[in-house]
N, C-alpha and C positions, 0 to 999 in steps of 0.2 A: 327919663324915658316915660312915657304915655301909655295909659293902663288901654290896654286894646282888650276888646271884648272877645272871646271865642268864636271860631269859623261854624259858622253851622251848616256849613255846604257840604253835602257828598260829593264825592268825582263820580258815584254810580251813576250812572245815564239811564232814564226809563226811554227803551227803547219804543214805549206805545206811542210818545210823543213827538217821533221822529220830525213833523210837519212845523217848518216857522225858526228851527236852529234846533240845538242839543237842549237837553231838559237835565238839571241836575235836581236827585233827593235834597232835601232840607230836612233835619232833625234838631230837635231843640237841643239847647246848646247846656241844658242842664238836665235835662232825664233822658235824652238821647230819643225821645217820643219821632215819630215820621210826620212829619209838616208839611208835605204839599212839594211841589214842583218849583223849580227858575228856571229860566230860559239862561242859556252862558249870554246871550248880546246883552242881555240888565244887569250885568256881574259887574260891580267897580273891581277891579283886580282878583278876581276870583275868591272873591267874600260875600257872605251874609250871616248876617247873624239873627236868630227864632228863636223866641219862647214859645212854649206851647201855652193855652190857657192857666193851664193849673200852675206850674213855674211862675208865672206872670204874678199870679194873685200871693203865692207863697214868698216870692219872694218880693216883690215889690215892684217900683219903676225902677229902671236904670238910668242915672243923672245923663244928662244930655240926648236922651231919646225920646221919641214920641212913641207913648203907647194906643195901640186900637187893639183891642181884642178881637180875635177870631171869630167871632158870632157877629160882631157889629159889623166887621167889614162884610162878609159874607151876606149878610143881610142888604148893605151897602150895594154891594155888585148885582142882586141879587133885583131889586128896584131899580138900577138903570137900566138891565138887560128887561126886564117888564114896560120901561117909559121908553127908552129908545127901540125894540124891537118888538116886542108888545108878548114875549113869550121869552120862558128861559132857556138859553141860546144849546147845543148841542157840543161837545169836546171840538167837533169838527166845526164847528162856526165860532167856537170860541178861538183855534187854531188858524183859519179864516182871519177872523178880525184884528187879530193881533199883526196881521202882517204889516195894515195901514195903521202908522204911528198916531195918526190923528184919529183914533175911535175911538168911544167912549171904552174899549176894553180894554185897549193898550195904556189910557187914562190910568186907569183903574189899577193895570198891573203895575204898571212905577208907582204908583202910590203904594202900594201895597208891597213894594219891596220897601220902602221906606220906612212900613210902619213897625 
């Protein structure tokens, strides 16, 4: 049997996010810290799995995953919303953008389920 890593997905729904599909909590899957948002349509089978920064550095990389730290990606997003839109975009433009699969945000947001 195959060592599967912990769900880090909430079934809580933030209701603020109602625009674009359901929004499920993320908490890390080792201090239980609150991580951010997923939309359910990026969910492979209702799984993700977060570390938060500190977890990450504590304990290490996880073999067969790709690590991006939270600051890098964030920073990451953070520069294309400045090169593609020339300003950093609004909850509601980011909600907006994600509906066309081909934006640089929706880019961004499967990467960053990924990472």
């Amino acid at each position: 049997m195959p060592d599967l890593l912990p769900n880090s997905l909430s079934f809580k729904v933030d209701t603020r996010l109602g625009l674009g599909g359901t929004w499920f909590y993320l908490y890390c899957a080792s201090c239980h810290k609150e991580g951010g948002r997923v939309m359910d349509t990026y969910l492979p089978a209702q799984y993700a799995f977060y570390l938060c920064n500190e977890c990450a550095d504590k304990y290490g990389e996880v073999a067969g995953i790709t690590k991006t730290p939270d600051d890098v990606f964030f920073e990451k997003v953070a520069n294309a919303m400045q090169e593609e839109y020339g300003h950093a975009l609004t909850e509601w433009e980011i909600l907006n953008e994600l509906k066309d699969p081909n934006s640089i945000i929706s880019k961004l947001e499967r990467e960053g389920l990924r990472r």
